[in-house]
PDB file of N, CA, C and O in Angstrom:
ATOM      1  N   UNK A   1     102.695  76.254  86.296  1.00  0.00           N
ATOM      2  CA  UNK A   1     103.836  76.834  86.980  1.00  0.00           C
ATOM      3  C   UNK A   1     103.375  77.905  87.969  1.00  0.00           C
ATOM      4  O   UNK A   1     103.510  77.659  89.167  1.00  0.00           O
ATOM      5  N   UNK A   2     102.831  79.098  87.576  1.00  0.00           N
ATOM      6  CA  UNK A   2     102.521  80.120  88.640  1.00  0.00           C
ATOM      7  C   UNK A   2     100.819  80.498  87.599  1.00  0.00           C
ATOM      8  O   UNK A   2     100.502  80.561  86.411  1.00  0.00           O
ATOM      9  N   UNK A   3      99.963  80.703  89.299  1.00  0.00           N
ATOM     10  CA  UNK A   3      99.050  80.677  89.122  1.00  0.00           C
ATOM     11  C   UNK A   3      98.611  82.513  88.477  1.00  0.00           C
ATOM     12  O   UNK A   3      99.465  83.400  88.443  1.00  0.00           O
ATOM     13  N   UNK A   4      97.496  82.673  88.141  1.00  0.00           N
ATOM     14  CA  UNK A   4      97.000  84.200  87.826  1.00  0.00           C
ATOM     15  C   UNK A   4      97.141  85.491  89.655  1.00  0.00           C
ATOM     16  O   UNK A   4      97.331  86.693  89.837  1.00  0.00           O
ATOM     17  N   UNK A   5      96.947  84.486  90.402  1.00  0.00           N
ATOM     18  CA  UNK A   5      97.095  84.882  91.938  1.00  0.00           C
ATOM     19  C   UNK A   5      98.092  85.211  91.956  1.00  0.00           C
ATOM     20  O   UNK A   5      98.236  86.433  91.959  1.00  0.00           O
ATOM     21  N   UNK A   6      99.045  84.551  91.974  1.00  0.00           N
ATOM     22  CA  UNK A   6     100.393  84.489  92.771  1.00  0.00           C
ATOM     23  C   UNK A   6     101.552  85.537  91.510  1.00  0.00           C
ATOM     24  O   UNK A   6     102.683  86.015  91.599  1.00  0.00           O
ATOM     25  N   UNK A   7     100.753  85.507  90.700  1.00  0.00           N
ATOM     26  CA  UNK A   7     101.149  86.145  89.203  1.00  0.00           C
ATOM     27  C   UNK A   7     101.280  88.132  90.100  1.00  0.00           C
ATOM     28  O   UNK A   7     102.215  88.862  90.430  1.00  0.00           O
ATOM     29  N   UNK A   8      99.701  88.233  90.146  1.00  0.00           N
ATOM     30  CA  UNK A   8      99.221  89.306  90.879  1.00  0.00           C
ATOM     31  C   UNK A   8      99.800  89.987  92.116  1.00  0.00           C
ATOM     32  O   UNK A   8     100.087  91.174  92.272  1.00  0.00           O
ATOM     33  N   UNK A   9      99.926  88.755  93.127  1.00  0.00           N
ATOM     34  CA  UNK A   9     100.771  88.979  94.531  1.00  0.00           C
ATOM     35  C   UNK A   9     101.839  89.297  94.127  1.00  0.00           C
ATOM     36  O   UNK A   9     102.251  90.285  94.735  1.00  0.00           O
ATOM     37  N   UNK A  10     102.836  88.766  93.020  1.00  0.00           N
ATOM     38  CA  UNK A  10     104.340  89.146  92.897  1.00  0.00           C
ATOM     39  C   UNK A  10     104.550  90.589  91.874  1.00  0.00           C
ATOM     40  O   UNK A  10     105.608  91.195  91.702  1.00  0.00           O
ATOM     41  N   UNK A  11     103.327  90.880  91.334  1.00  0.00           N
ATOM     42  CA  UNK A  11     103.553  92.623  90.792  1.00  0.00           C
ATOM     43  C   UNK A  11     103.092  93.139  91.724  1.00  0.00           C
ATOM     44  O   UNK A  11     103.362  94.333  91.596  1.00  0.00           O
ATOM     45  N   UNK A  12     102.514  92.981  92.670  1.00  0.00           N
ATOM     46  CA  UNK A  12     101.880  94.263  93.647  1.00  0.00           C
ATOM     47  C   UNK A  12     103.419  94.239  94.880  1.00  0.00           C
ATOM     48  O   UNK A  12     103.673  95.217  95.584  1.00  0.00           O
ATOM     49  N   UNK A  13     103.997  93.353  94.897  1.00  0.00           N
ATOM     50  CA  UNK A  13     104.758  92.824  95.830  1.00  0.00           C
ATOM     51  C   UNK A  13     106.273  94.025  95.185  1.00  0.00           C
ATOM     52  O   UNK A  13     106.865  94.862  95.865  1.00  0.00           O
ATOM     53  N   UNK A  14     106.519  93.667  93.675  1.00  0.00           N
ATOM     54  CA  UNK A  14     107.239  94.353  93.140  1.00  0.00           C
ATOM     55  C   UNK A  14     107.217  95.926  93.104  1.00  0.00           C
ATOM     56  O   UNK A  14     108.222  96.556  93.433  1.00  0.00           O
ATOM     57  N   UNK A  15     105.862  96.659  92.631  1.00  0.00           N
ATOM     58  CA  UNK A  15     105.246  97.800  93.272  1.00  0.00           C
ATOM     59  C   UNK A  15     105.675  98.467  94.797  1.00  0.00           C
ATOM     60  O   UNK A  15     106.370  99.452  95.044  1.00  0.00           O
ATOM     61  N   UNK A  16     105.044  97.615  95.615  1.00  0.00           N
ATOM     62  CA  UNK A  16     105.642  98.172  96.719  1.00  0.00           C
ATOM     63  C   UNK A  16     106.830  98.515  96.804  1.00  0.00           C
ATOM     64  O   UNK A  16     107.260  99.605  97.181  1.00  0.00           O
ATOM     65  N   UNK A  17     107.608  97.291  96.342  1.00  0.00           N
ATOM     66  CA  UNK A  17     109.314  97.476  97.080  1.00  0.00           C
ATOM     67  C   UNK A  17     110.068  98.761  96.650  1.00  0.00           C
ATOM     68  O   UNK A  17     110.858  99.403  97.343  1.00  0.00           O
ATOM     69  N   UNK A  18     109.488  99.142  94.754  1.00  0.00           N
ATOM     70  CA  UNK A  18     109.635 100.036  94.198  1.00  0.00           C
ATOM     71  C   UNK A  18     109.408 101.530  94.522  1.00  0.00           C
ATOM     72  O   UNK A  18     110.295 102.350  94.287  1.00  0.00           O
ATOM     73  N   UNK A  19     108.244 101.879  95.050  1.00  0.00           N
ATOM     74  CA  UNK A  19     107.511 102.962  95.718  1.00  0.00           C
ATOM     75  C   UNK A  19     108.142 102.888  96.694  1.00  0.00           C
ATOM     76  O   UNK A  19     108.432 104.084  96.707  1.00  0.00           O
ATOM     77  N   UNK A  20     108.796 102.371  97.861  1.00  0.00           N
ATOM     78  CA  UNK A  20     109.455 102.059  99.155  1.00  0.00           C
ATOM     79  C   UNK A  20     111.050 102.505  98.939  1.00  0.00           C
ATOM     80  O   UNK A  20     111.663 103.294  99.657  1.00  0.00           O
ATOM     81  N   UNK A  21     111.573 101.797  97.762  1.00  0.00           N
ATOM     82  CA  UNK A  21     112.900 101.983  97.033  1.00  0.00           C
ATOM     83  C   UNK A  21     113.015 103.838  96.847  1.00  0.00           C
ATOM     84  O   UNK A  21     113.890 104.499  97.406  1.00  0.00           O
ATOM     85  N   UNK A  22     112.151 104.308  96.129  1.00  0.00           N
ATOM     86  CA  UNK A  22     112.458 105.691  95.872  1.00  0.00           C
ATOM     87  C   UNK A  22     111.875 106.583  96.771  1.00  0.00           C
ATOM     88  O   UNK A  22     112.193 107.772  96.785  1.00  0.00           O
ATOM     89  N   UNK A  23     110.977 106.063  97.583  1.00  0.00           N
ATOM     90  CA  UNK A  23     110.704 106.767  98.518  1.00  0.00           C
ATOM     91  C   UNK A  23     111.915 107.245  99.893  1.00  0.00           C
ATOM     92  O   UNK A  23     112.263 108.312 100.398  1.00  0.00           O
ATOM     93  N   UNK A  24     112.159 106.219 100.036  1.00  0.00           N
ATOM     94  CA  UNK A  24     113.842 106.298 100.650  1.00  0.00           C
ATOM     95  C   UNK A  24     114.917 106.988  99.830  1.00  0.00           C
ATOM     96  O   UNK A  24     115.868 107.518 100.405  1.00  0.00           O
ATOM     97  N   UNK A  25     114.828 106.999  98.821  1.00  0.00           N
ATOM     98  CA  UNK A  25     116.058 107.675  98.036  1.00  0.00           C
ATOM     99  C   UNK A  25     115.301 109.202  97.635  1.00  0.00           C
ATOM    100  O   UNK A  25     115.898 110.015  96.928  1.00  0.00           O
ATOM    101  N   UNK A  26     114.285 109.399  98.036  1.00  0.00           N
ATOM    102  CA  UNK A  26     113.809 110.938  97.866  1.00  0.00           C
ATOM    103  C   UNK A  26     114.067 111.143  99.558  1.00  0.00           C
ATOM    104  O   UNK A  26     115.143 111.655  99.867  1.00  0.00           O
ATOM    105  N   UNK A  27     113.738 111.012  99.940  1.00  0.00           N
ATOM    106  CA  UNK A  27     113.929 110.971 101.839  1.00  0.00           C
ATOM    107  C   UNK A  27     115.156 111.769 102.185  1.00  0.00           C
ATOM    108  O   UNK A  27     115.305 112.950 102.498  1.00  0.00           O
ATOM    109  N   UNK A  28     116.297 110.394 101.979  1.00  0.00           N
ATOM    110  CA  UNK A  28     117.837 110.641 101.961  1.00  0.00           C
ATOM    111  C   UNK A  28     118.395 111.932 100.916  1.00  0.00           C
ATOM    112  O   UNK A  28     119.276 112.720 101.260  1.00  0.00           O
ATOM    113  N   UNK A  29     117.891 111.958  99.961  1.00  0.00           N
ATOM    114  CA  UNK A  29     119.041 112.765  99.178  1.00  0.00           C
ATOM    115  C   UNK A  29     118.414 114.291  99.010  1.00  0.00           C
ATOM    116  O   UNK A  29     119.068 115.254  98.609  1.00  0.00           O
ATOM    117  N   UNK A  30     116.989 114.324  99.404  1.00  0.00           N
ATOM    118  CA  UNK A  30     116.356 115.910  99.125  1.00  0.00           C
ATOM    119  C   UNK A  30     116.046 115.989 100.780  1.00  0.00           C
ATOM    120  O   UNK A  30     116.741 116.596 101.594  1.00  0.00           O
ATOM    121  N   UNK A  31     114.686 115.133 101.099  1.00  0.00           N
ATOM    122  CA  UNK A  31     114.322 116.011 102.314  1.00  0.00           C
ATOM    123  C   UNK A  31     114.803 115.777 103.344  1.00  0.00           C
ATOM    124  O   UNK A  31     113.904 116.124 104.110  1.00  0.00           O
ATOM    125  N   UNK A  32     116.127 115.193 104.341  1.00  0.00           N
ATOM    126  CA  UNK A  32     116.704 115.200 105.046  1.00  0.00           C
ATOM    127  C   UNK A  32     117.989 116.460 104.647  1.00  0.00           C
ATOM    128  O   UNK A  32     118.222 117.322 105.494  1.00  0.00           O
ATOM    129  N   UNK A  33     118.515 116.460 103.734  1.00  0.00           N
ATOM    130  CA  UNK A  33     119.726 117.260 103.879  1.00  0.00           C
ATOM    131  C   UNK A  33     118.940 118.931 103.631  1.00  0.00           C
ATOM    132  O   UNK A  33     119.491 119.934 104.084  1.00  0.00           O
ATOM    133  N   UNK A  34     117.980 118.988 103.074  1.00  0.00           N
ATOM    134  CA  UNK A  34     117.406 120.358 103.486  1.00  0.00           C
ATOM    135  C   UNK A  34     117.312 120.487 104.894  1.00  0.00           C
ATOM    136  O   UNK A  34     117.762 121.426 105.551  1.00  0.00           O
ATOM    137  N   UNK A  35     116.713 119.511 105.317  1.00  0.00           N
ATOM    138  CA  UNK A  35     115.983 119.654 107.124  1.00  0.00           C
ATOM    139  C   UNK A  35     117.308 120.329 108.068  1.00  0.00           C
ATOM    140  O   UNK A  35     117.308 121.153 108.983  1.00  0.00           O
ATOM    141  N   UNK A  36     118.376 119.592 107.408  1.00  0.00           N
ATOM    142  CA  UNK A  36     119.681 119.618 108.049  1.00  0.00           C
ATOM    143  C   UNK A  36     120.577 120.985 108.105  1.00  0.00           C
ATOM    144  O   UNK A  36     121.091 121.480 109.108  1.00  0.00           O
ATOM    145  N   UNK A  37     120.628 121.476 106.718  1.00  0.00           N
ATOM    146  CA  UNK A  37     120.746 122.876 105.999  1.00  0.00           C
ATOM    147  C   UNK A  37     119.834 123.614 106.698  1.00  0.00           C
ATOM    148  O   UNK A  37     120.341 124.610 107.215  1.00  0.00           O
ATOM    149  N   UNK A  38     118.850 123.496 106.865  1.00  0.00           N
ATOM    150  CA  UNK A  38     117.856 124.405 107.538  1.00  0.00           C
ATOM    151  C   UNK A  38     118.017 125.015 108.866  1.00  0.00           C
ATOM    152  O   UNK A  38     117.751 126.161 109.230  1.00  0.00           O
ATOM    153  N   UNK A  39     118.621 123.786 109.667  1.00  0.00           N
ATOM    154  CA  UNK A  39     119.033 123.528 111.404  1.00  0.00           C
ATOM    155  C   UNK A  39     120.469 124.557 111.347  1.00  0.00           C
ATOM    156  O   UNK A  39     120.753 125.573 111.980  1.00  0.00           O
ATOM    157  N   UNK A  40     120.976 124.027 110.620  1.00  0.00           N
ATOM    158  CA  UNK A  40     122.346 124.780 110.346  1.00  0.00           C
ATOM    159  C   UNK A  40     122.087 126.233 110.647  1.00  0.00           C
ATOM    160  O   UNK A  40     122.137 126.952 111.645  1.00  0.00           O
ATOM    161  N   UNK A  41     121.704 126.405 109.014  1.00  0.00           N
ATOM    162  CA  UNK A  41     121.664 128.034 109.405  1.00  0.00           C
ATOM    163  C   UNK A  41     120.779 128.690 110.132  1.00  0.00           C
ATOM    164  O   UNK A  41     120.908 129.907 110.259  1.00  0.00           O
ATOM    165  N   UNK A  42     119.567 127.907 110.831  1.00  0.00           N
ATOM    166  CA  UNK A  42     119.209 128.658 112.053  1.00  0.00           C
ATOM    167  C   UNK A  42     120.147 129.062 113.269  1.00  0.00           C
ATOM    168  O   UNK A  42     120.431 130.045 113.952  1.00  0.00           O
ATOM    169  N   UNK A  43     120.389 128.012 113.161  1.00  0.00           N
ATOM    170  CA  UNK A  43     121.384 127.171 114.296  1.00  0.00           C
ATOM    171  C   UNK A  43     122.544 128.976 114.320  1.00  0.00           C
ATOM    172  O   UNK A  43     122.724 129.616 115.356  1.00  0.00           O
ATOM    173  N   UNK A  44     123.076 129.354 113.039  1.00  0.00           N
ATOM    174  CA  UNK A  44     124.282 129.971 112.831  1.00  0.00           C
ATOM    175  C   UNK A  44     123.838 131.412 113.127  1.00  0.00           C
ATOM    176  O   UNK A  44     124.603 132.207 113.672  1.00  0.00           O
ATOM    177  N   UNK A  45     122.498 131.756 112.733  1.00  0.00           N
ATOM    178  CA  UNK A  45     121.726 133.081 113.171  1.00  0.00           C
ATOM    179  C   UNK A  45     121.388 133.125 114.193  1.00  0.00           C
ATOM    180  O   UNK A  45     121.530 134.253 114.667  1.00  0.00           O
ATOM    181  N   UNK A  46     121.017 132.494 114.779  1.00  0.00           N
ATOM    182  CA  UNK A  46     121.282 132.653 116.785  1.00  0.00           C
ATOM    183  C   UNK A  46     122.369 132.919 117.366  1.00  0.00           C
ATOM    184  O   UNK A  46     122.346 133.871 118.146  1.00  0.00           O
ATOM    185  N   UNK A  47     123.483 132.272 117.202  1.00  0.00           N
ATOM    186  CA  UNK A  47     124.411 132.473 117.503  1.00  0.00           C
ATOM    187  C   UNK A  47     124.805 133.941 117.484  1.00  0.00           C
ATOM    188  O   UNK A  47     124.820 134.599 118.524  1.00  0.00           O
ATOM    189  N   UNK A  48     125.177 134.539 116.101  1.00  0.00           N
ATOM    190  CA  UNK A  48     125.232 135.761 115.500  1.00  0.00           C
ATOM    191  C   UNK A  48     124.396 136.797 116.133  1.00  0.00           C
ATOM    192  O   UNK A  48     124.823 137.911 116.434  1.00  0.00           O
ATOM    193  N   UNK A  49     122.828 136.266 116.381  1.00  0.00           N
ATOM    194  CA  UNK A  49     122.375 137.536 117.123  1.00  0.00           C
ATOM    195  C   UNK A  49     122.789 137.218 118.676  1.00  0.00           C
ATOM    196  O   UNK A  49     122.592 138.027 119.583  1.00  0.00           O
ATOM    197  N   UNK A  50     123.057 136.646 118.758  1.00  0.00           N
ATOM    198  CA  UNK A  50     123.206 136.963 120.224  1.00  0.00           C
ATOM    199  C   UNK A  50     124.524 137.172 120.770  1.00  0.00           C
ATOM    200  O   UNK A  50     124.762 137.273 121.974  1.00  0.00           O
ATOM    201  N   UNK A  51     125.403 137.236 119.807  1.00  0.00           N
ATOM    202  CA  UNK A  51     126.962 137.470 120.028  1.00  0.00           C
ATOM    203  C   UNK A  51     126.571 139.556 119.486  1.00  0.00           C
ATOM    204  O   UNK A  51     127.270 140.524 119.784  1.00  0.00           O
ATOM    205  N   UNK A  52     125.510 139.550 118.824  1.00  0.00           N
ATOM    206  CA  UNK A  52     125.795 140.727 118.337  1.00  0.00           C
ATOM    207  C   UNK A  52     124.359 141.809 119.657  1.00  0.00           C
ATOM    208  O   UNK A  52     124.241 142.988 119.991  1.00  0.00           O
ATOM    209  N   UNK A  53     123.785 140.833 119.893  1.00  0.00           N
ATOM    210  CA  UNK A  53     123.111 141.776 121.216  1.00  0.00           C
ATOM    211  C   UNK A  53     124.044 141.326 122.659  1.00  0.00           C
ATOM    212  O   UNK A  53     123.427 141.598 123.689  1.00  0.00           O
ATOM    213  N   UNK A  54     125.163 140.806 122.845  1.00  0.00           N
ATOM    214  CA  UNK A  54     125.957 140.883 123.497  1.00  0.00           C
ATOM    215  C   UNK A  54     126.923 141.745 123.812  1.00  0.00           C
ATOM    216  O   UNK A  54     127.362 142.304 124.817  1.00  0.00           O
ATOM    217  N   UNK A  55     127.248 141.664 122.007  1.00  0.00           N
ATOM    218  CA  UNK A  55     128.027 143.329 121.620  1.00  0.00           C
ATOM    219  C   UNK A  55     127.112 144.333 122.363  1.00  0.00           C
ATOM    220  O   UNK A  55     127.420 144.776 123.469  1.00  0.00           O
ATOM    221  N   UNK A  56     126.082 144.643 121.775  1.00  0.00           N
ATOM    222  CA  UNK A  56     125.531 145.780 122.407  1.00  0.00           C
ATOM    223  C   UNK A  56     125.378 146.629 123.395  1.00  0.00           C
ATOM    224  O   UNK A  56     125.374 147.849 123.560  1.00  0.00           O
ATOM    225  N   UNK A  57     125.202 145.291 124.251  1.00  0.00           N
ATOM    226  CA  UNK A  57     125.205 145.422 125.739  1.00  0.00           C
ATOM    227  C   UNK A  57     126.261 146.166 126.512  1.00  0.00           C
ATOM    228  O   UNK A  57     126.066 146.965 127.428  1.00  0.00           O
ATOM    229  N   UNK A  58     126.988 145.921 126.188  1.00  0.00           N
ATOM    230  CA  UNK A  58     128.207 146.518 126.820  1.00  0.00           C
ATOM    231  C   UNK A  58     128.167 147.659 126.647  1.00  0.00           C
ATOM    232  O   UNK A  58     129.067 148.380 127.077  1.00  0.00           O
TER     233      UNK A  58
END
């Protein structure tokens, strides 16, 4: 039916997809929405200083 080869090719084959599978689901659910969170509140402290050295100015 299935050879010792093809035995081999279909766990390494399974392996991958697995390592690939959670590698994407660590990706998506931790290090993108930090990256994102991160942009944010930079993003929100610029703003802030420069509305508040705007204040100043005047």
């Amino acid at each position: 039916m299935f050879d010792f080869d093809q035995y081999l090719g279909f766990l390494a084959f399974l392996t991958i997809l697995t390592i690939g599978f959670w590698l994407m689901m660590f990706l998506l659910l931790f290090v993108v929405p930090y990256w994102l969170g991160g942009n944010i509140i930079e993003l929100l402290k610029e703003r802030r200083d420069k509305k508040k050295a705007a204040r100043e100015d005047k």
